[in-house]
Backbone as JSON Lines, residues from 0, in Angstrom:
{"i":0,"aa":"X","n":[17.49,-17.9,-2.56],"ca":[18.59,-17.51,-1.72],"c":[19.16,-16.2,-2.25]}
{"i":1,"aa":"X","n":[19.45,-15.52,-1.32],"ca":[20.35,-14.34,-1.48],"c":[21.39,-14.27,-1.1]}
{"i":2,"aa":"X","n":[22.4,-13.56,-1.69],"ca":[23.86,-13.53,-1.32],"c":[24.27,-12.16,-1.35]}
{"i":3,"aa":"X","n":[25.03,-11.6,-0.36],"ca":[25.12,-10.78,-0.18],"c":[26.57,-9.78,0.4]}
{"i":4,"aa":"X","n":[27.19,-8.83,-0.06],"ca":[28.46,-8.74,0.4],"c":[28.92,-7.56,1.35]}
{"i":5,"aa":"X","n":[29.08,-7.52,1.94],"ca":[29.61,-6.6,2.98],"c":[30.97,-6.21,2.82]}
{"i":6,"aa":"X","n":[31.09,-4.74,2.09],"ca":[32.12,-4.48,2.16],"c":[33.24,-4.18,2.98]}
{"i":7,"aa":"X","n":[34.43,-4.2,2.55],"ca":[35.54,-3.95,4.15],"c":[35.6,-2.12,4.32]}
{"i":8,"aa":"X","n":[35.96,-1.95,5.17],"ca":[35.53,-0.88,5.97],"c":[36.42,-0.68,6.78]}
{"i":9,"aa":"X","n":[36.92,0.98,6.41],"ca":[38.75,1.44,7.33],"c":[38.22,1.89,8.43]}
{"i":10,"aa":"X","n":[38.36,1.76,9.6],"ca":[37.91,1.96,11.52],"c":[39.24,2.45,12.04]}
{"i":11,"aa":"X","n":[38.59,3.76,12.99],"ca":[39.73,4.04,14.02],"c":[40.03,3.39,15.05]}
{"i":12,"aa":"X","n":[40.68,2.67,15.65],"ca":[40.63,2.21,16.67],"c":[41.09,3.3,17.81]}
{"i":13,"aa":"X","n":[40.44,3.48,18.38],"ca":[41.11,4.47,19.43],"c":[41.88,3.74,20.77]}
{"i":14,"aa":"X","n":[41.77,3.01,20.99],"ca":[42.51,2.55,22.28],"c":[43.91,1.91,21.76]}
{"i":15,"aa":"X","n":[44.28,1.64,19.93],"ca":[45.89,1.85,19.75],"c":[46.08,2.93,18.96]}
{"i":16,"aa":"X","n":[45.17,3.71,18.75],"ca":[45.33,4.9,17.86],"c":[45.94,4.45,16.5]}
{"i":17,"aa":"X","n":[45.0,3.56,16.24],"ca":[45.47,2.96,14.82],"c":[44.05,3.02,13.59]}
{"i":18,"aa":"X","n":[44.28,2.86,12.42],"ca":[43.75,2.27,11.34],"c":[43.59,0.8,11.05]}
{"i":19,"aa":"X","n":[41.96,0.49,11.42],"ca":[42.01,-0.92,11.44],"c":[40.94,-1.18,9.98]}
{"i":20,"aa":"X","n":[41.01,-2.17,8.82],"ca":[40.27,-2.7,7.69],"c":[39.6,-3.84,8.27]}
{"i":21,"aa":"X","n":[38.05,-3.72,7.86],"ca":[37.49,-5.2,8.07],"c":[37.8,-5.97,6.9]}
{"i":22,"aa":"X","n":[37.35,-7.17,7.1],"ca":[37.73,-7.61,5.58],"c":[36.06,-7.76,5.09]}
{"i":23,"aa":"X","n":[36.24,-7.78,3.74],"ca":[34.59,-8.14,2.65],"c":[34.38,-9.27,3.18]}
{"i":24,"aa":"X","n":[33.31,-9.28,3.4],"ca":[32.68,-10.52,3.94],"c":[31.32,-10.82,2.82]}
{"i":25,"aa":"X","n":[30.89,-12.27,2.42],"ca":[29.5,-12.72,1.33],"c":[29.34,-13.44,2.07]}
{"i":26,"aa":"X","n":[27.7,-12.91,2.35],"ca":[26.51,-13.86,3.06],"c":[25.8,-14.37,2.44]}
{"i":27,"aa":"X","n":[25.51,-15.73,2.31],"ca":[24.43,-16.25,1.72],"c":[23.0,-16.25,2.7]}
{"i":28,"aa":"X","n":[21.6,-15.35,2.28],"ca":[20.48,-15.0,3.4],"c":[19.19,-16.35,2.77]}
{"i":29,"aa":"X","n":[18.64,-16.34,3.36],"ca":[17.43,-17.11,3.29],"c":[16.03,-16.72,3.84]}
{"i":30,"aa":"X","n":[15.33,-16.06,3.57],"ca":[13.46,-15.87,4.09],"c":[12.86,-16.75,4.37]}
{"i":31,"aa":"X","n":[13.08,-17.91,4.96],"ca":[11.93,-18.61,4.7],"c":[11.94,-18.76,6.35]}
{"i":32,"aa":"X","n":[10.76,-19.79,6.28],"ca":[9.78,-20.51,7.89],"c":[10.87,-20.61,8.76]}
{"i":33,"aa":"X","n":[12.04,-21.25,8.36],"ca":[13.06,-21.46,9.41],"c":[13.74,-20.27,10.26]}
{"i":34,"aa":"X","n":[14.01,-19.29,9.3],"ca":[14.69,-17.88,9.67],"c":[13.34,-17.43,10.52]}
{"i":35,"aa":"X","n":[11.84,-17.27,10.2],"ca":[10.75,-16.29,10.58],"c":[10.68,-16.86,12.29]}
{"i":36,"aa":"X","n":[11.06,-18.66,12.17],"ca":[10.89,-19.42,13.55],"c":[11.95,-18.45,14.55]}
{"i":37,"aa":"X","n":[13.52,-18.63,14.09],"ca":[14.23,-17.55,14.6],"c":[13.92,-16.93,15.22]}
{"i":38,"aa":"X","n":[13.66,-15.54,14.62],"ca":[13.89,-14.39,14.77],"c":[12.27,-14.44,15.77]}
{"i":39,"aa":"X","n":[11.39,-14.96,15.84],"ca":[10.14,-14.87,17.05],"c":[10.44,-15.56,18.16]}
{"i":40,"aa":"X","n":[11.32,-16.75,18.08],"ca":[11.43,-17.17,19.1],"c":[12.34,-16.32,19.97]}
{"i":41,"aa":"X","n":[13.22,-15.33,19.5],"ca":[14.24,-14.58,20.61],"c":[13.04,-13.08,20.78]}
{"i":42,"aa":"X","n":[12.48,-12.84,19.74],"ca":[12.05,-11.34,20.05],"c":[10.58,-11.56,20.65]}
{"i":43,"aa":"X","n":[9.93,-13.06,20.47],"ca":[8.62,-13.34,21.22],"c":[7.55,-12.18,20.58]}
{"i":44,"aa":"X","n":[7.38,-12.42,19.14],"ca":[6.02,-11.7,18.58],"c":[6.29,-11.23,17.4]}
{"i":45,"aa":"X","n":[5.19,-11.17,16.61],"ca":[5.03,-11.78,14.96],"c":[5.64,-11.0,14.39]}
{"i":46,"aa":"X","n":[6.79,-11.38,13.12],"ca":[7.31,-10.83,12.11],"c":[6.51,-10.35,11.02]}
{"i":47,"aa":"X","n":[5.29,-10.97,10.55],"ca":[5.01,-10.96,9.6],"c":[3.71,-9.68,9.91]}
{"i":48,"aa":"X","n":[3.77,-8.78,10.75],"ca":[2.93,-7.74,11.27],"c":[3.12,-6.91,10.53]}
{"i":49,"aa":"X","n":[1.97,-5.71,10.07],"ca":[2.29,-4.37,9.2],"c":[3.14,-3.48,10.49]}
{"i":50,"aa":"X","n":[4.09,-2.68,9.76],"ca":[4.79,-1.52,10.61],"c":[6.46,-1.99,10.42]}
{"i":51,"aa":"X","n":[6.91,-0.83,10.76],"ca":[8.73,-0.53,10.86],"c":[9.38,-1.95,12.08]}
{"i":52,"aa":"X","n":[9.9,-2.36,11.23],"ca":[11.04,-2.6,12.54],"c":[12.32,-1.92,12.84]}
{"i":53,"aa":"X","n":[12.84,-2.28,14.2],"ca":[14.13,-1.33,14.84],"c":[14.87,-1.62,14.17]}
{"i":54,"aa":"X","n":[15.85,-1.15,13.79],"ca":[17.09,-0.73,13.07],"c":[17.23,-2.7,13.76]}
{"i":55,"aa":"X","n":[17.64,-2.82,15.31],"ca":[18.09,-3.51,15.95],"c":[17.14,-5.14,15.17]}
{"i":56,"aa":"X","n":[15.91,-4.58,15.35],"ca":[15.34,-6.26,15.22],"c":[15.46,-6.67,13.24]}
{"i":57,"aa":"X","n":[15.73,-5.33,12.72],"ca":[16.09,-5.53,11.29],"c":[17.25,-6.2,11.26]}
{"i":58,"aa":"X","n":[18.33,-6.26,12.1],"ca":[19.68,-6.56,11.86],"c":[19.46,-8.44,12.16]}
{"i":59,"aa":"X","n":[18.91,-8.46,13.59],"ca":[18.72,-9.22,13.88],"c":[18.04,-10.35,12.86]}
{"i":60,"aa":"X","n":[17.0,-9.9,12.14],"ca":[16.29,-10.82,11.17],"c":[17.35,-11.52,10.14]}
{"i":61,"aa":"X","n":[18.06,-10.32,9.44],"ca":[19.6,-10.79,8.74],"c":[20.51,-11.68,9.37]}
{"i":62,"aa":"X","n":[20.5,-11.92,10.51],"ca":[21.26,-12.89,11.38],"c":[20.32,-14.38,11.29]}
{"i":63,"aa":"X","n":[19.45,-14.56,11.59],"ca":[18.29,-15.31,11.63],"c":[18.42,-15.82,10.04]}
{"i":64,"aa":"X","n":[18.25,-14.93,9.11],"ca":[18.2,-15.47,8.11],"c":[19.52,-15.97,7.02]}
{"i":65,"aa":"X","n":[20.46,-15.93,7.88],"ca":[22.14,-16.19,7.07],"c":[22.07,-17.67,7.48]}
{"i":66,"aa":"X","n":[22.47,-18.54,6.75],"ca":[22.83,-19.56,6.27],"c":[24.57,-20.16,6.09]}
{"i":67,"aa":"X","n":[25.13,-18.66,5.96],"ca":[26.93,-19.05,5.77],"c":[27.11,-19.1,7.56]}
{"i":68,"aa":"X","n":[28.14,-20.08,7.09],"ca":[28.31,-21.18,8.54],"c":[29.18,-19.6,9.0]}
{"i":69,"aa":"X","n":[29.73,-19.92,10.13],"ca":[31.03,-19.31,11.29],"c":[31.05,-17.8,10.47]}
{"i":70,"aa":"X","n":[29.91,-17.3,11.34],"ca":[30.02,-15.54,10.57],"c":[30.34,-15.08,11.74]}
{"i":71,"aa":"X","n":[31.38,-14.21,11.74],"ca":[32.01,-12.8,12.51],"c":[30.19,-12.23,13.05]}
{"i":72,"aa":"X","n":[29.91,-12.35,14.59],"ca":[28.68,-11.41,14.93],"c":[29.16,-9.93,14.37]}
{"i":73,"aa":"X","n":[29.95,-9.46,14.37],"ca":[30.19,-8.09,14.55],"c":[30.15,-7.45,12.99]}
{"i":74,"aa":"X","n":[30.14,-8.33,12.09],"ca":[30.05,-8.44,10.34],"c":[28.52,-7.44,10.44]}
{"i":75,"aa":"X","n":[27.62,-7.65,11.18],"ca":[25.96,-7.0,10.75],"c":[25.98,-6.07,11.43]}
{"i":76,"aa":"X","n":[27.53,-5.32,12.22],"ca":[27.67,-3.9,12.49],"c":[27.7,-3.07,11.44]}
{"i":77,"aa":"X","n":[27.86,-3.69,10.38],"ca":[28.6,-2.65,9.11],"c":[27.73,-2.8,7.88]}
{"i":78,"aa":"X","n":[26.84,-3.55,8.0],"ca":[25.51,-3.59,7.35],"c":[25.04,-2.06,6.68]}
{"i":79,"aa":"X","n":[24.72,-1.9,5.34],"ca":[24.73,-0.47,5.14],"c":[23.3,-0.24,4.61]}
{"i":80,"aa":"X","n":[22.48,0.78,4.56],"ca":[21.06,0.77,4.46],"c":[20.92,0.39,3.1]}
{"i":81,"aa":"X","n":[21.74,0.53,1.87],"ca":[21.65,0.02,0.28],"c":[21.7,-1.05,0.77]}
{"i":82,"aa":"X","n":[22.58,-2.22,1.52],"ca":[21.94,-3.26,1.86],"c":[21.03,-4.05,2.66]}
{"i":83,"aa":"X","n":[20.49,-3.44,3.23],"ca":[19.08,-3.64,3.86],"c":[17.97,-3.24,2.72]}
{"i":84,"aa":"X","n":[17.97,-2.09,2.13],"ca":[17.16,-1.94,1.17],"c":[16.9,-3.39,-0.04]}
{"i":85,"aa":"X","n":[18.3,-3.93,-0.14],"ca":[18.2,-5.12,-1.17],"c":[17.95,-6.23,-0.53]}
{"i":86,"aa":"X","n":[18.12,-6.33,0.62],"ca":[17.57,-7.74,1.35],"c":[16.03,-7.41,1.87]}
{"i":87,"aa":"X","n":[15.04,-6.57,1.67],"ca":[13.73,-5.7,2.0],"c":[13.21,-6.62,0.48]}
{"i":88,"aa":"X","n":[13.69,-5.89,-0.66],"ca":[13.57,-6.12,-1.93],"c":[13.25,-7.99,-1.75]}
{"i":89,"aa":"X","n":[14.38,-8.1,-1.83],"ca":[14.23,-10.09,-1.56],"c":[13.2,-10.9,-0.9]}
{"i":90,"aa":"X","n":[13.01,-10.02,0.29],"ca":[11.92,-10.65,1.22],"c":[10.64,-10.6,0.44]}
{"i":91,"aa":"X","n":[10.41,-9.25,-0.15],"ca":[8.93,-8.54,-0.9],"c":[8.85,-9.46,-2.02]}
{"i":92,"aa":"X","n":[9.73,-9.97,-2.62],"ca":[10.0,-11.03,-3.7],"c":[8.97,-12.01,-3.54]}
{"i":93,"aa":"X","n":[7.7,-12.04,-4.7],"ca":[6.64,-12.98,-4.97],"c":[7.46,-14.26,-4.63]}
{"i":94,"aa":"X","n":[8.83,-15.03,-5.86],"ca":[9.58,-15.91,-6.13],"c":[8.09,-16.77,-6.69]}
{"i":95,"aa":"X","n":[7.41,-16.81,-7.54],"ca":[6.54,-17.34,-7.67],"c":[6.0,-16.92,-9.47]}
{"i":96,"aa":"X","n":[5.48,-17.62,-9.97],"ca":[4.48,-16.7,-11.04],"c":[2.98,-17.17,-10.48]}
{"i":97,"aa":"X","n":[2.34,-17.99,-9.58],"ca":[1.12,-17.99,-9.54],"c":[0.58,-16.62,-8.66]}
{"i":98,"aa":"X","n":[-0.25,-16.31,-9.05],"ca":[-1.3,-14.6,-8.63],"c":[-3.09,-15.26,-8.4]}
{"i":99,"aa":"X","n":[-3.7,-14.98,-7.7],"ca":[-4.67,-14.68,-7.41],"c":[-5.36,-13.69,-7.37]}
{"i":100,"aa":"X","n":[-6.56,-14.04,-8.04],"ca":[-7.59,-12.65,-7.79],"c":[-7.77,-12.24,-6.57]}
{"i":101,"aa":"X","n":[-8.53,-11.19,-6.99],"ca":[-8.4,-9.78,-5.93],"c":[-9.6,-10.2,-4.85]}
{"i":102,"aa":"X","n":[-10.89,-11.07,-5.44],"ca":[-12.02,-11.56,-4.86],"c":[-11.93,-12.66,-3.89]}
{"i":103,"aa":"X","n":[-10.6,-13.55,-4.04],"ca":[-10.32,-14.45,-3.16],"c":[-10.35,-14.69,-1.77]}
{"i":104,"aa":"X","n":[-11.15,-15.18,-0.89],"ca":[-10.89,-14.88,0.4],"c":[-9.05,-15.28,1.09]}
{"i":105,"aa":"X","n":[-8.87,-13.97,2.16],"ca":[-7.91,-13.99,2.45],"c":[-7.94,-14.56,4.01]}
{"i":106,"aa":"X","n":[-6.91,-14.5,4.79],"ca":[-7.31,-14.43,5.93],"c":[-7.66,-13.29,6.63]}
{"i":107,"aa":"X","n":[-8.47,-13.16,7.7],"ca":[-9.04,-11.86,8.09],"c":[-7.85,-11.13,8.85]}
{"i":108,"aa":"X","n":[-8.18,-9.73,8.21],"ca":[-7.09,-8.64,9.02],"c":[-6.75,-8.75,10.57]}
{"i":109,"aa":"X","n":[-7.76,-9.09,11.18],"ca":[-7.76,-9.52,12.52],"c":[-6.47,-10.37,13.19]}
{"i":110,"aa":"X","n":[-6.33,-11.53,12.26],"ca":[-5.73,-12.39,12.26],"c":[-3.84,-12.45,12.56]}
{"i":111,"aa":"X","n":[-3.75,-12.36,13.08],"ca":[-1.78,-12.41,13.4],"c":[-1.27,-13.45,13.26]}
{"i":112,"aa":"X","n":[-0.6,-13.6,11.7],"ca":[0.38,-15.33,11.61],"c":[1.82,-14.95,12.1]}
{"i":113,"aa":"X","n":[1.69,-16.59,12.69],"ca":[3.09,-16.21,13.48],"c":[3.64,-17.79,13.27]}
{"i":114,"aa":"X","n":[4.94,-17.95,12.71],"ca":[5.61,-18.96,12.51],"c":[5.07,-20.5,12.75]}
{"i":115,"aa":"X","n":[3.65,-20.46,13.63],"ca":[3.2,-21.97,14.47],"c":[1.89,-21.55,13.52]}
{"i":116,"aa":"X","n":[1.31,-20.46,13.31],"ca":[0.32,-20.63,12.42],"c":[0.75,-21.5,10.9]}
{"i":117,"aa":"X","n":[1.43,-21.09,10.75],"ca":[2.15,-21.43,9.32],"c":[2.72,-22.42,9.42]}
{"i":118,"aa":"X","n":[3.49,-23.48,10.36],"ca":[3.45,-24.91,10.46],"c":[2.17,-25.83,10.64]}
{"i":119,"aa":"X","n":[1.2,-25.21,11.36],"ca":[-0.34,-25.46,11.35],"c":[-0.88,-25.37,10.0]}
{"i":120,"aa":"X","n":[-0.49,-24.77,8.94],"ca":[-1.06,-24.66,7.6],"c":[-0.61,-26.06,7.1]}
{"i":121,"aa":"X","n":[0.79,-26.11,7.02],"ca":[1.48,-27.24,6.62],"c":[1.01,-28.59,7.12]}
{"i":122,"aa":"X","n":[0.69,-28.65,8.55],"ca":[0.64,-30.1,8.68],"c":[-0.99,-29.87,8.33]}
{"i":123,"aa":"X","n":[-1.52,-29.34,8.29],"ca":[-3.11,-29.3,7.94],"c":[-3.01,-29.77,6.11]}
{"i":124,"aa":"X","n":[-2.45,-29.01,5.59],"ca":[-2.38,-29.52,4.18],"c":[-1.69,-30.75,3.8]}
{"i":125,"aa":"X","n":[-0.72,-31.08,4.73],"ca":[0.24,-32.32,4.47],"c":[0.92,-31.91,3.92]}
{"i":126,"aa":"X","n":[2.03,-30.76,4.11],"ca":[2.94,-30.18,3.22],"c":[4.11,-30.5,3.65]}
{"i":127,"aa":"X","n":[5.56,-31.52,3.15],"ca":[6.3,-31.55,3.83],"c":[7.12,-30.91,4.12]}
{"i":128,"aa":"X","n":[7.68,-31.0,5.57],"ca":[8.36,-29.74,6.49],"c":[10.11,-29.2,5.45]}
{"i":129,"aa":"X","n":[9.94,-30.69,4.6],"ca":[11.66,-29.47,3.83],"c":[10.99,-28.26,3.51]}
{"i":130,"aa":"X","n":[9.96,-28.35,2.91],"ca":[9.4,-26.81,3.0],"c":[9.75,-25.62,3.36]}
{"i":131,"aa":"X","n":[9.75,-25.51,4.8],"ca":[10.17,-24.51,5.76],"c":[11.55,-24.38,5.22]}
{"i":132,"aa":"X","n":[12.02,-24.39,4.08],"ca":[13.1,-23.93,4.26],"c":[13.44,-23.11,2.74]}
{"i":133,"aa":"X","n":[12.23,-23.1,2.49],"ca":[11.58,-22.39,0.55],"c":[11.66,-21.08,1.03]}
{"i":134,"aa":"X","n":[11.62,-19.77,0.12],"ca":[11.64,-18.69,0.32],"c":[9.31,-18.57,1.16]}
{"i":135,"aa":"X","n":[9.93,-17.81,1.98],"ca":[8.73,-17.74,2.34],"c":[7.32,-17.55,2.11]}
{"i":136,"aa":"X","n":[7.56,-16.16,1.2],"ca":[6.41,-15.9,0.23],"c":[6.02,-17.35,-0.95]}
{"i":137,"aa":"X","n":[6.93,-17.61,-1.54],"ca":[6.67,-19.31,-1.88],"c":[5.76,-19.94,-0.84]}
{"i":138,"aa":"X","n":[6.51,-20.75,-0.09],"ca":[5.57,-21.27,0.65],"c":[3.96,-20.86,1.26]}
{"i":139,"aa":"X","n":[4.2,-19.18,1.32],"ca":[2.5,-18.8,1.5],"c":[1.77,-19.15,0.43]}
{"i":140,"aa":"X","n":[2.25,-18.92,-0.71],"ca":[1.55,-18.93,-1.97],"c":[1.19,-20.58,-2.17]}
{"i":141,"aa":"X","n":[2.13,-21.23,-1.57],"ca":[1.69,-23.06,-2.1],"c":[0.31,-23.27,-1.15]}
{"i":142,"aa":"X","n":[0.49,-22.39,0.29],"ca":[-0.4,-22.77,1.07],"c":[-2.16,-22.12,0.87]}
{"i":143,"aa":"X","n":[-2.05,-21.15,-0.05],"ca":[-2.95,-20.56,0.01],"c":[-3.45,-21.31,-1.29]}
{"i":144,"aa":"X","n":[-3.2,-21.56,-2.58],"ca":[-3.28,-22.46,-3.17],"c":[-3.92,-23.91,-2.78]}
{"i":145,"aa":"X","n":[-3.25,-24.57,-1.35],"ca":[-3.76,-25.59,-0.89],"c":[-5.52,-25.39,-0.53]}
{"i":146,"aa":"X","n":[-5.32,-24.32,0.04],"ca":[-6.96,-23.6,1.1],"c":[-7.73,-23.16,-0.11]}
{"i":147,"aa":"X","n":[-7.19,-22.87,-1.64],"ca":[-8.13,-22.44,-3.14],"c":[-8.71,-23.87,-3.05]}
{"i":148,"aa":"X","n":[-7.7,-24.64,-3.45],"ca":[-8.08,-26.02,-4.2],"c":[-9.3,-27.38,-3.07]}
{"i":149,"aa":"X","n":[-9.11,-26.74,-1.8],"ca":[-9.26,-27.48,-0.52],"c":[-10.94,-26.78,-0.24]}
{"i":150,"aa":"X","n":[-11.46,-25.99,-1.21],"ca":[-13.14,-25.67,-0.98],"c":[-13.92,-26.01,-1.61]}
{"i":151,"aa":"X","n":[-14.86,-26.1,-1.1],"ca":[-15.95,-26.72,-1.87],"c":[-16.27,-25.52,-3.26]}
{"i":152,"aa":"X","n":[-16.67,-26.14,-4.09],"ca":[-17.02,-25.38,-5.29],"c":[-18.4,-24.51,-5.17]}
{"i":153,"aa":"X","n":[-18.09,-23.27,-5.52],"ca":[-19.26,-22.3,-5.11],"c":[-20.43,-22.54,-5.89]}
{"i":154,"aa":"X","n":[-21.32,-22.28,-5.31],"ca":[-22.67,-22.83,-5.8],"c":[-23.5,-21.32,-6.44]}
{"i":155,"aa":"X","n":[-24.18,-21.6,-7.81],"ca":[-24.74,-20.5,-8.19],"c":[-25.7,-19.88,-7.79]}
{"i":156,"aa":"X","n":[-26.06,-18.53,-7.51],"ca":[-26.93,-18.25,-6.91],"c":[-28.09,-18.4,-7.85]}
{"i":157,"aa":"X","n":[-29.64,-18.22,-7.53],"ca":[-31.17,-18.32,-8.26],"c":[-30.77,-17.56,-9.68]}
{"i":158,"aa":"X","n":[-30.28,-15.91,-9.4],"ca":[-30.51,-15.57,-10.12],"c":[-29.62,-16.03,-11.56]}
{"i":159,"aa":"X","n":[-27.87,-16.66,-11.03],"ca":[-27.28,-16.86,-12.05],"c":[-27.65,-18.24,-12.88]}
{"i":160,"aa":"X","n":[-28.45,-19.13,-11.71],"ca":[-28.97,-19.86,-12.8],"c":[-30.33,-19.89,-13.61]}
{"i":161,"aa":"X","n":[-31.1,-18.94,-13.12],"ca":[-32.14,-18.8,-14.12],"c":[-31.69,-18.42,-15.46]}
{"i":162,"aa":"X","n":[-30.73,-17.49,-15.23],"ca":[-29.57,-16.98,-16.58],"c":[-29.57,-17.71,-17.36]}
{"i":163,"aa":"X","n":[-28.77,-18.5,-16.71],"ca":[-27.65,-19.8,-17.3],"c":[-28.96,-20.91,-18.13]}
{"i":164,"aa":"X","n":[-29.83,-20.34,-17.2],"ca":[-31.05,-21.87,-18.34],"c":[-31.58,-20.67,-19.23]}
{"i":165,"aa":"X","n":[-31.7,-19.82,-19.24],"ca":[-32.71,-18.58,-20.54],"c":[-31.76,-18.8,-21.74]}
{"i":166,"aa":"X","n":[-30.47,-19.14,-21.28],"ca":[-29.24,-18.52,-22.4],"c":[-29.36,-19.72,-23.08]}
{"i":167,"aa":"X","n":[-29.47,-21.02,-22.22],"ca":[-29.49,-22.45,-22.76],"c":[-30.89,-22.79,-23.98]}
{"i":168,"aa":"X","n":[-31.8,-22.07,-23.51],"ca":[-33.09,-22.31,-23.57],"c":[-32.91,-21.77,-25.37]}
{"i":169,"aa":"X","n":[-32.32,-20.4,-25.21],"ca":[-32.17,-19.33,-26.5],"c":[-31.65,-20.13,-27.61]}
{"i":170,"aa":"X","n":[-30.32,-20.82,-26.75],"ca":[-29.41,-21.3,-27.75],"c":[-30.09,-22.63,-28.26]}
{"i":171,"aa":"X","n":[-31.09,-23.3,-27.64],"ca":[-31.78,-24.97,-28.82],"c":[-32.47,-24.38,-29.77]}
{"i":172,"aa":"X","n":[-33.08,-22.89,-29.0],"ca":[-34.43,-23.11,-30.09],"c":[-34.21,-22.0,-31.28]}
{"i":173,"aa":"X","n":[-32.32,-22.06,-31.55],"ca":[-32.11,-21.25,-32.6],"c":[-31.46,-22.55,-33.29]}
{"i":174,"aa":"X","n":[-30.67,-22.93,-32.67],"ca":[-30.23,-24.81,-33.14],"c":[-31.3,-25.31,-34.06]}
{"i":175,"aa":"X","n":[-32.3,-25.74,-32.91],"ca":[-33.64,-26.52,-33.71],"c":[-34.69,-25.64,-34.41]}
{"i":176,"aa":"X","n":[-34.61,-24.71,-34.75],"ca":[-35.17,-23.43,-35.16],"c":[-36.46,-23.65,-34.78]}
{"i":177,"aa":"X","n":[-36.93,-23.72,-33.93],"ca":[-38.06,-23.78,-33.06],"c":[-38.9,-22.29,-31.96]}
{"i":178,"aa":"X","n":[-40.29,-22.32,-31.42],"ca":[-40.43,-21.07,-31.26],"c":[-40.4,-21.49,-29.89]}
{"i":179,"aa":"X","n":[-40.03,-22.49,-29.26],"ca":[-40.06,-23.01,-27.7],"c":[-41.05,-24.1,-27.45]}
């Protein structure tokens, strides 16, 4: 979870020709499955796509992903790019120490996950749904983990096991000091 503060902020009001203060407002944000369900179901198409989003559907995701009950809509007017930059930061956040090699199959580039793919992972693995509510990158990482552990064990090719018996072969007949 992230928390986050929005400072208060002096506004002209022009229609009393006054000086108006917002007050500081702390958001507590959240990344995960629940917020990603959000924010696709109003904008209808995948978050998790390479490229910029609008200023607008960035704000929007921060809405999607707040958690503090009875927030002022008008609070993610005043949203400032140092804080978007630190809630960017959060999202990019492993939250994890497990890493995978670089050789691992991934899913293919082709491929567009979109919030129902990623409940499809879950009920495919039997992962339960409190889940969806883990920082997101977490949850990819448990799932991809599931799809490591969930393959069959790779089989050696001719040449690595002819290897594997020469090396075996080397190592008795220095054991038994023998010429083969």
């Amino acid at each position: 979870m992230l928390q986050i503060t929005i400072p208060s902020i002096e506004l002209y009001n022009e229609a009393t020709e006054e000086f108006v203060t917002t007050e500081e407002r702390t958001l507590q944000l959240e990344h995960s499955l629940v917020s990603l369900a959000k924010w696709e179901s109003k904008w209808c198409k995948p978050f998790l796509i390479r490229g910029e989003k609008t200023k607008e559907e960035t704000i929007d995701y921060i809405r999607s992903m707040t958690i503090t009950q009875n927030v002022d809509p008008s609070i993610y007017n005043y949203i400032t790019q140092s804080i978007i930059d630190k809630i960017t930061e959060y999202i990019d956040a492993p939250m994890t120490a497990t890493t995978f090699r670089k050789n691992t199959k991934q899913t293919s580039k082709s491929e567009i996950i979109t919030s129902e793919i990623i409940y499809y992972w879950m009920v495919a693995f039997s992962i339960p749904f409190e889940c969806q509510k883990w920082h997101l990158n977490r949850l990819l990482t448990l799932i991809n983990v599931c799809n490591i552990k969930n393959q069959p064990p790779k089989k050696n090719n001719r040449k690595e096991i002819l290897n594997q018996n020469r090396a075996l072969n080397e190592e008795r007949k220095n054991k038994f000091n023998t010429s083969g």
